[in-house]
C-alpha positions as CSV (number, residue, x, y, z in Angstrom):
1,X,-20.4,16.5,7.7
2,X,-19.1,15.2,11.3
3,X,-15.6,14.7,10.5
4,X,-14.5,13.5,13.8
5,X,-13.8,9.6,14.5
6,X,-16.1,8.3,16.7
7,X,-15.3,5.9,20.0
8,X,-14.3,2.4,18.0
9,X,-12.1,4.2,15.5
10,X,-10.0,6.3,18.4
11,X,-9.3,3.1,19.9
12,X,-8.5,1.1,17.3
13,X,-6.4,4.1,16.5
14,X,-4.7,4.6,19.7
15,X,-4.7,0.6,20.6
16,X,-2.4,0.5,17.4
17,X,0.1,3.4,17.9
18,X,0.8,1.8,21.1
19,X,1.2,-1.3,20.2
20,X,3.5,-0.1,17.6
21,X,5.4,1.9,19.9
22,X,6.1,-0.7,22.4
23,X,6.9,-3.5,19.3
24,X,8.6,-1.3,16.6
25,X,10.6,1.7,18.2
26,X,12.8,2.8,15.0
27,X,15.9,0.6,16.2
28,X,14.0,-2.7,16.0
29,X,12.4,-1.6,12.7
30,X,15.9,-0.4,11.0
31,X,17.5,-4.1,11.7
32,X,14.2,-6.0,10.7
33,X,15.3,-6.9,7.1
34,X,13.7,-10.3,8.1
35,X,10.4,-11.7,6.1
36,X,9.6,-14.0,9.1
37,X,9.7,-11.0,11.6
38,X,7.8,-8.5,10.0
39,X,4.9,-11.2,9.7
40,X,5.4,-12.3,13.0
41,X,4.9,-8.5,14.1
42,X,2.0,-8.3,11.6
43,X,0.4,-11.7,13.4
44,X,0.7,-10.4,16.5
45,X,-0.6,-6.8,16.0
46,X,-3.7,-9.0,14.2
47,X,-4.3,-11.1,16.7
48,X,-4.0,-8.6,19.5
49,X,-6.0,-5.8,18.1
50,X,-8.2,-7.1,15.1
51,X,-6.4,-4.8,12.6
52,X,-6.2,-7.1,9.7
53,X,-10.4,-7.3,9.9
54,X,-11.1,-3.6,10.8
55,X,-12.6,-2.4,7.6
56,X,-13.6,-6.0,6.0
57,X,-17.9,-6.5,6.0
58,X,-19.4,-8.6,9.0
59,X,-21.0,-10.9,6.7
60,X,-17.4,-12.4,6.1
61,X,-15.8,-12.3,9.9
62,X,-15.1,-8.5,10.0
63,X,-15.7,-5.5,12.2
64,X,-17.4,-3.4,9.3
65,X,-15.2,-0.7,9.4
66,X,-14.8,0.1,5.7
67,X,-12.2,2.6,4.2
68,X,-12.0,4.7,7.7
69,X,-11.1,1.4,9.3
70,X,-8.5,1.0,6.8
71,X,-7.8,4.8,6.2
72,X,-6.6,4.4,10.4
73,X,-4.6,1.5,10.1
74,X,-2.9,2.4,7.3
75,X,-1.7,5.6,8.6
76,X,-1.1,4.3,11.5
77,X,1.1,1.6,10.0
78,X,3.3,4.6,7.9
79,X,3.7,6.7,11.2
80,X,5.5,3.4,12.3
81,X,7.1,2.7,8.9
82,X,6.0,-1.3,9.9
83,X,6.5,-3.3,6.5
84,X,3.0,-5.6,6.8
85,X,0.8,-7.3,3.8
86,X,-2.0,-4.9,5.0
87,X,-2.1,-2.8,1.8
88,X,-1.9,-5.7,-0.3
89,X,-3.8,-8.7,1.2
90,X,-6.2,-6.8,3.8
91,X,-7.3,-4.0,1.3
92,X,-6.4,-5.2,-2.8
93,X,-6.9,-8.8,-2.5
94,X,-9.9,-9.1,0.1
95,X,-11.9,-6.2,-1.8
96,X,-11.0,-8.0,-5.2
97,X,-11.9,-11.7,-3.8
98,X,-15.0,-10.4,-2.2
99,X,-16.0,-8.4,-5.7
100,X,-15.8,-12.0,-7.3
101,X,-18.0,-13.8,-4.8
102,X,-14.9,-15.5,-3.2
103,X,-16.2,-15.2,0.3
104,X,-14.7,-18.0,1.8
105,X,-11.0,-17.0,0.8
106,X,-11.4,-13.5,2.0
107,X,-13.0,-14.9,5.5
108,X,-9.7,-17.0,5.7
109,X,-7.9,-13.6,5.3
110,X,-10.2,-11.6,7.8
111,X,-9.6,-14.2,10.3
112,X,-5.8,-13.9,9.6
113,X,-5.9,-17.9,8.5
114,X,-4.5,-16.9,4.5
115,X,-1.7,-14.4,2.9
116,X,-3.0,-13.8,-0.5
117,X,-1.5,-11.0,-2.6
118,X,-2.1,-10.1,-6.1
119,X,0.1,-9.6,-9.4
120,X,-0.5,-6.5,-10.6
121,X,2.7,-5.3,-12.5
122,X,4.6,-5.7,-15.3
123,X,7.5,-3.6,-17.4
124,X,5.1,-1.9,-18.6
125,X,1.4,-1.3,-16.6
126,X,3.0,1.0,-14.0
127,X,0.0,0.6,-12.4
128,X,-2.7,1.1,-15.3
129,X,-4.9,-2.2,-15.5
130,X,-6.0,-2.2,-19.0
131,X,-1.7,-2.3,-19.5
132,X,-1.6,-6.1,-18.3
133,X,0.0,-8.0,-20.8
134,X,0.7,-11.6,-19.6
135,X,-1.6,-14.1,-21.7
136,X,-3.4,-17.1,-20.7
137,X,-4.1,-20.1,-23.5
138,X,-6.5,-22.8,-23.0
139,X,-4.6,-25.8,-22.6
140,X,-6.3,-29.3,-21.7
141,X,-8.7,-29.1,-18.4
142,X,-7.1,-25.4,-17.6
143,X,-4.7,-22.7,-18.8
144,X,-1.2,-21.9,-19.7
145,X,0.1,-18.3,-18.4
146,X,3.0,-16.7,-20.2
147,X,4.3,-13.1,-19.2
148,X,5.8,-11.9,-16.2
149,X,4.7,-9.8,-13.2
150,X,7.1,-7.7,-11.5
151,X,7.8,-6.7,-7.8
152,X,4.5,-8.5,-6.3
153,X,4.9,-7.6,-2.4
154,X,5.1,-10.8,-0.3
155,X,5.1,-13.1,-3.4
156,X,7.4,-15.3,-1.7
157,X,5.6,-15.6,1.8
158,X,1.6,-16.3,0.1
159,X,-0.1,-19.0,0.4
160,X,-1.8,-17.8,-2.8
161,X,-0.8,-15.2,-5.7
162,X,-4.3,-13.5,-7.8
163,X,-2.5,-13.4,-11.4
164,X,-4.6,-11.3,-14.0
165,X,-4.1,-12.4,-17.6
166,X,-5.6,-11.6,-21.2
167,X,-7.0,-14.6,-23.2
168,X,-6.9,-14.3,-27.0
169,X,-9.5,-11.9,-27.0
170,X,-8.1,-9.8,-24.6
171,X,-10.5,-10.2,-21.9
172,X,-8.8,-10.5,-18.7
173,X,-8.8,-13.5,-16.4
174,X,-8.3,-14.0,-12.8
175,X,-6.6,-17.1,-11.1
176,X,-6.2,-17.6,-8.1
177,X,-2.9,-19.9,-8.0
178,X,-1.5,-21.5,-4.9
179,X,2.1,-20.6,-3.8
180,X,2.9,-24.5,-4.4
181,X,2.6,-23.6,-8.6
182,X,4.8,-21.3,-8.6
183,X,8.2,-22.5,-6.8
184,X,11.1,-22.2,-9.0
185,X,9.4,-19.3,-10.7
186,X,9.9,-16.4,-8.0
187,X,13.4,-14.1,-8.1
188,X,12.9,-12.6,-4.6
189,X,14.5,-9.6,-3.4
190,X,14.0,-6.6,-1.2
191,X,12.8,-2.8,-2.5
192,X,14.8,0.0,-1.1
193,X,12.1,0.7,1.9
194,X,13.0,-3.1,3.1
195,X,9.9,-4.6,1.5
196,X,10.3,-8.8,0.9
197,X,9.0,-9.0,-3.0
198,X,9.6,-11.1,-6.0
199,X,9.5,-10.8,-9.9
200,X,7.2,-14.1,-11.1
201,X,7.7,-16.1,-14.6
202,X,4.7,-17.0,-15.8
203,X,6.1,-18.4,-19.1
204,X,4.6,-22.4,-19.4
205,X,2.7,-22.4,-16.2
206,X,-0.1,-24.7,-16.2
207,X,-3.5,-23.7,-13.8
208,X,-6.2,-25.1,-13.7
209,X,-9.8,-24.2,-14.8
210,X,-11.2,-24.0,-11.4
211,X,-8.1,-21.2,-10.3
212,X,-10.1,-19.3,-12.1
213,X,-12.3,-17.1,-10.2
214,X,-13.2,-13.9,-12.3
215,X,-13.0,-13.0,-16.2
216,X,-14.1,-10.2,-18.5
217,X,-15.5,-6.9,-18.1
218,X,-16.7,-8.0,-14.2
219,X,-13.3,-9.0,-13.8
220,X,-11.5,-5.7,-14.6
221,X,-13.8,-3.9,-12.7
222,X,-13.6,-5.7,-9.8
223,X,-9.6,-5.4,-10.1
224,X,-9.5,-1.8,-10.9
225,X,-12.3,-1.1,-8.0
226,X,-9.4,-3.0,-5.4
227,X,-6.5,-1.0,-6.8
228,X,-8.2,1.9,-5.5
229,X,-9.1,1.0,-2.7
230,X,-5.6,-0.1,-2.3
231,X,-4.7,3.8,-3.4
232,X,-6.6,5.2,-0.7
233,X,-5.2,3.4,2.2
234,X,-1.6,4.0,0.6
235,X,-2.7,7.7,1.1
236,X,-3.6,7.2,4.4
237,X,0.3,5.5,4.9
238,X,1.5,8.7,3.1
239,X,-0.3,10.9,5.7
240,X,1.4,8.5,8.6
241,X,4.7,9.1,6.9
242,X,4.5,12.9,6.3
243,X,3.3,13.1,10.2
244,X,6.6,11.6,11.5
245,X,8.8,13.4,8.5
246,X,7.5,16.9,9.7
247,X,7.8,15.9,13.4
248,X,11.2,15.3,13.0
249,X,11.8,18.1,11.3
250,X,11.0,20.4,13.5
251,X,12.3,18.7,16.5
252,X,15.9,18.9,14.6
253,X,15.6,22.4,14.0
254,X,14.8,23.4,17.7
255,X,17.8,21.4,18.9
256,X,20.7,22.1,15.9
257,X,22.6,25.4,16.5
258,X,24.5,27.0,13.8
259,X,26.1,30.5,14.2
260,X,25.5,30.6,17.2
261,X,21.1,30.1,17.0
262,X,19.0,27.3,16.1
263,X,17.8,26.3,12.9
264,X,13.9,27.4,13.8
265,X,15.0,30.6,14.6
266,X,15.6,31.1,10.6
267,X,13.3,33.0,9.0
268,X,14.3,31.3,5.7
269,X,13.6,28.0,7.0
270,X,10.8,28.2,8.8
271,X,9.0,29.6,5.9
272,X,10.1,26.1,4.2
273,X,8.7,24.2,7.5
274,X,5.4,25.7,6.9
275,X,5.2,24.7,3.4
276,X,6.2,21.0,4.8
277,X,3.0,21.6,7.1
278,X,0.7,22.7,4.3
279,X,1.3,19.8,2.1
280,X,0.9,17.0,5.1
281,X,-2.3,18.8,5.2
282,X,-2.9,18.2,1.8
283,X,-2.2,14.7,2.4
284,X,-4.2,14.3,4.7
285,X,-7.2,15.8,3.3
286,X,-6.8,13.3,0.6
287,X,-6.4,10.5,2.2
288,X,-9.4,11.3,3.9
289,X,-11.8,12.3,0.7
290,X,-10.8,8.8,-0.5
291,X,-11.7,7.0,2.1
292,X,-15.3,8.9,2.4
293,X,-15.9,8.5,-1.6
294,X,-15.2,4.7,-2.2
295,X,-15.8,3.7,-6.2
296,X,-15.1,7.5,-7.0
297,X,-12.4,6.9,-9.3
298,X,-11.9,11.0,-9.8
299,X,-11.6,10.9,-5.8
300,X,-8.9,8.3,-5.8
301,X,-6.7,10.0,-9.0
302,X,-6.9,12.8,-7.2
303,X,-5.5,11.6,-4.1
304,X,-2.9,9.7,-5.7
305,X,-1.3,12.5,-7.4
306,X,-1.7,14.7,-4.4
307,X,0.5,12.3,-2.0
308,X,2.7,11.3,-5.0
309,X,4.0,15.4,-5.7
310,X,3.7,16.8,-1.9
311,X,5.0,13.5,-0.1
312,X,8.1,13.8,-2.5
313,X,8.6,17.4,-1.7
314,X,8.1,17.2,2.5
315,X,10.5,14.0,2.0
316,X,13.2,15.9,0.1
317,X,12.7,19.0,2.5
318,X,13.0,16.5,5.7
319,X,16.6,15.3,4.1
320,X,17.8,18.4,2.9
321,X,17.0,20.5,6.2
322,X,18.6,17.6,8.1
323,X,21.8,18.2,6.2
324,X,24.0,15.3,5.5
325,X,22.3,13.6,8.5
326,X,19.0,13.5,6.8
327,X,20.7,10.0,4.9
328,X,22.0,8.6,7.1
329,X,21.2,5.1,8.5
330,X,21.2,6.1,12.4
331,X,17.9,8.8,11.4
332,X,14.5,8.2,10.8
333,X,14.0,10.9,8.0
334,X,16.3,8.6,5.2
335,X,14.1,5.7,5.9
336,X,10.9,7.4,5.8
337,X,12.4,9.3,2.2
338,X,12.9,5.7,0.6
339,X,9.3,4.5,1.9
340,X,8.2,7.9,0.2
341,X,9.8,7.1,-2.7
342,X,8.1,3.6,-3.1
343,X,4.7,4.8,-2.5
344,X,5.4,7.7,-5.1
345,X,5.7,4.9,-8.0
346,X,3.1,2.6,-6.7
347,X,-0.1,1.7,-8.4
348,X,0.4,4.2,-10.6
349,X,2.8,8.1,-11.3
350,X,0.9,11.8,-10.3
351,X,1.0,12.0,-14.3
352,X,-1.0,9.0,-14.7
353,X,-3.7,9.9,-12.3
354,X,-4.1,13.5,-12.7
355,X,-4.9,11.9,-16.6
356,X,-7.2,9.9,-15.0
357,X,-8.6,12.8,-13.3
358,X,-8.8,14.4,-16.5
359,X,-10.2,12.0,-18.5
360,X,-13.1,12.0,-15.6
361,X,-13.5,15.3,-15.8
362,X,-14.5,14.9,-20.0
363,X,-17.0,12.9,-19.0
C-alpha cells in the first residue's frame, strides 16, 4: 500500500500550514478568545484555500478528497491549535446531512454559505448514541422536544443546530432546527481550550414536521456513521497537537541548562522523550488507519482510545519536562495540554471505545 500523499494533498497540506503560520503565530492565537475572529480566520482560510470542501464528494460542490482530505486539514488545524467549526460542521454535520439525502444543506456548507453543527451530548451519552435521552412528542403539525444537550461547539454562531431525539418508541429523530428557534434557550460559554459552546434547553420547543430530516434505524446509523468520521479527523487534530508538543519539547531541553548541562544531555530524560516520540507515532498511525478504513467502526474505537491514553501522556510529559513553565500562559505546551484534554473526553472515553472494540471483536 502506497502510503505517501500524492501532489493535491501536499499542497493542500503545505498551502494550509502557511497560511496558518502567517495568520495564527501562537501570540494572535492565545488572545483570540473572540467567536467572530476565529470564524473570520476559518472564512478566510476557506475561501483562500478550499479547506472547508477538501474531503466533501464532487457531486455536492467538493474536491472529493474524503477522510485523507480531512485527515490533512485536521492535523493541520491541531499543529496550529486554530479553534474552527471544521470537526463539527465540515466532517459530523455534512457526512450526517449527506447520509439523510440533505444535499442541498451540505452544498451550502461545502461552499462555506451555512454553519450547521449538531447536538450530540447530554449528562449522560459521553459520547455513546444509543445514550440520547431528549424526547420528541407529536404536538399539532410538528413536535415538542424536551431534554437538554450539553456543550454543542458553535451553538451560538449556527445558522442551524441537527438535534437527535427519541419519540415514544424510542426511535430516534433528527431535526434540523434553525438558530432563530432556539434564542433564549442557549447558556453560552467557553471550554478550557478557548472553544465558543453552549448548553441547549430543549424543554417546550415546538419544530416543525418538515425539520425533520431523518428517523429510525437509518437515522442512527447515519448519526453514528458521522460521529466517526468526526473521531477520525479529531485523531488526525491529536496527531497535529502531539507534533507541536514533542517539538517543543525537545527544543526546551536543548536550550535549558541545569547543573551546569542541558536537559537533553540526561540520560533519564531523554529516555522519557523517546517514549513521547513513540506514542506521537502511535497517533499518528491511527489517525491514519481511520482515515483509510471509513465505516470500520473497530478502526475508529481503536483510534479513539489510542489518541485518548498516549495524547494524555506526551501532554503531561510536555508540562512536566517543561517544569513550572510548562503552565504557564506565555508557552505553547499549557495550551496544547488543555486542547489535549478536550479531545480526550470528546465523542467518547478510551474505556468506552476499547469496549466498542471489544464488543466488535465478539462478533
Amino acid at each position: 500500500m502506497n502510503l505517501e500523499f500524492d501532489d493535491d494533498q501536499r499542497m493542500l497540506r503545505d498551502a494550509l500550514a502557511r497560511f496558518l503560520a502567517q495568520q495564527l503565530p501562537f501570540e494572535k492565537r492565545r488572545a483570540m478568545r473572540d467567536a467572530a475572529a476565529q470564524l473570520a480566520l476559518w472564512r478566510a482560510a476557506d475561501g483562500g484555500i478550499g479547506i472547508g470542501a477538501a474531503a466533501l464528494p464532487t457531486s455536492i460542490g467538493g474536491f472529493g478528497g474524503g477522510r485523507v482530505a480531512a485527515m490533512i486539514v485536521a492535523e493541520e488545524l491541531g499543529a496550529a491549535l486554530a479553534v474552527t467549526p471544521y470537526i463539527d460542521c465540515h466532517v459530523l454535520t455534512a457526512e450526517l446531512l449527506l447520509a439523510l439525502g440533505e444535499s442541498a444543506r451540505a452544498a451550502a456548507i461545502a461552499r462555506g454559505e451555512a454553519l450547521i453543527v449538531t447536538a450530540i451530548e447530554e449528562p449522560a451519552t459521553r459520547g455513546a448514541i444509543g445514550a440520547i435521552a431528549a424526547r420528541a412528542a407529536r404536538a399539532d403539525d410538528g413536535w415538542t422536544l424536551a431534554g437538554r444537550k450539553i456543550a454543542v461547539a458553535f451553538a451560538a454562531e449556527a445558522d442551524h443546530v441537527v438535534i437527535p431525539a427519541r419519540d415514544g418508541e424510542d426511535d430516534l429523530r433528527l431535526f434540523l432546527v434553525p438558530a432563530a428557534s432556539l434564542e433564549g434557550r442557549l447558556h453560552a460559554y467557553w471550554t478550557i481550550d478557548d472553544m465558543p459552546a453552549a448548553d441547549i434547553d430543549l424543554d417546550g420547543l415546538w419544530v416543525d414536521s418538515a425539520a425533520e430530516i431523518g428517523r429510525g434505524q437509518n437515522g442512527e446509523a447515519a448519526l453514528q456513521a458521522a460521529v466517526d468520521a468526526a473521531i477520525a479527523a479529531l485523531a488526525a487534530e491529536a496527531a497535529g497537537l502531539a507534533r507541536v508538543l514533542l517539538d517543543d519539547t525537545l527544543l526546551y531541553a536543548k536550550q535549558r541548562r541545569q547543573f551546569g548541562a542541558t536537559l537533553s544531555s540526561f540520560q533519564a530524560l531523554q529516555h522519557r522523550m523517546v517514549d513521547m516520540l513513540m506514542l506521537r507515532e502511535a497517533i499518528s498511525a491511527a489517525a491514519l488507519l481511520a482515515a483509510l478504513k471509513p465505516g470500520d467502526a473497530q478502526a475508529t474505537a481503536a483510534a479513539k482510545a489510542t489518541i485518548g491514553d498516549a495524547l494524555r501522556k506526551i501532554g503531561q510529559e510536555a508540562v512536566q519536562l517543561h517544569g513550572a513553565m510548562g503552565m504557564t500562559e506565555e508557552l505553547r505546551v499549557g495550551h496544547y495540554f488543555k486542547r489535549a484534554t478536550a479531545i480526550e473526553q470528546r465523542l467518547g472515553t478510551s474505556e468506552m471505545h476499547v469496549a466498542r472494540y471489544a464488543a466488535g471483536m465478539a462478533i
